[in-house]
C-alpha positions in Angstrom: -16.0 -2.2 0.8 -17.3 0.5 -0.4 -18.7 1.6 -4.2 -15.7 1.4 -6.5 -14.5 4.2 -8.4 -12.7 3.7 -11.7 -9.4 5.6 -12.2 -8.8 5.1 -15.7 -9.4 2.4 -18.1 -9.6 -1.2 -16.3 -6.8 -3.1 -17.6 -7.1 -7.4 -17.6 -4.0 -8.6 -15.5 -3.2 -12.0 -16.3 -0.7 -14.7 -14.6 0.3 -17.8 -13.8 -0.9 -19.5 -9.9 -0.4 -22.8 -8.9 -3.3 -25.2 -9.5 -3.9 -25.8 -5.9 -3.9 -22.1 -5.2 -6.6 -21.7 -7.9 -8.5 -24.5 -6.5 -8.3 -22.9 -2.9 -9.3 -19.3 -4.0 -12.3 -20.7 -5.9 -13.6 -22.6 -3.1 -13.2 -19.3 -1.2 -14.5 -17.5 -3.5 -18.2 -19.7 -3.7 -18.1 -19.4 -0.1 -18.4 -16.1 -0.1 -20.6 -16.4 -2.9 -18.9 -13.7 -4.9 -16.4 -14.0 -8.3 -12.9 -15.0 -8.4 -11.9 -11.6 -9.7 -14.1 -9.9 -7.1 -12.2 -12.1 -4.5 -8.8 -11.5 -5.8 -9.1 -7.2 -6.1 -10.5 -7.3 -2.5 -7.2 -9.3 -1.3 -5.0 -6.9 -3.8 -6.8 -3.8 -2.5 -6.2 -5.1 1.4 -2.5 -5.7 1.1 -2.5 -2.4 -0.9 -4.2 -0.6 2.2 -2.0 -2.3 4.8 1.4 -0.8 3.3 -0.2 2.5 2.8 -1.5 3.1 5.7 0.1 0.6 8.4 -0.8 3.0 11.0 -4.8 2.8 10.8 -4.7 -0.7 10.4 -2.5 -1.5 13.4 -5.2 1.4 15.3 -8.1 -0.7 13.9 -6.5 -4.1 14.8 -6.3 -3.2 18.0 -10.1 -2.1 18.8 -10.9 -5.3 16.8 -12.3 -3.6 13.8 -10.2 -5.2 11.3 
């Protein structure tokens, strides 16, 4: 992942997850020894990049790049 470049104002998202959820994506997150917001943009901005662009990822998927 590259640099990130602000569009706007950052705006604080919040909602509800189930405790275990929470629990699991903390542990995750210390793993990879980065933040639980960190953690949760890079699995937002993922799913975002698969639907807009299904094509690269199913090209990338199949050299093994992603």
């Amino acid at each position: 992942m590259r640099g990130r470049k602000s569009i706007g104002p950052t705006k604080v998202v919040k909602f509800k997850m189930h405790t275990d959820v929470y629990e699991f994506l903390k542990d995750v997150a210390r793993e990879q020894k980065i933040s639980l917001a960190e953690l949760l943009r890079r699995i937002i901005y993922r799913a975002v990049y698969e639907v807009s662009f299904p094509e690269a990822v199913r090209k990338a998927r199949r050299k093994k790049l992603y």
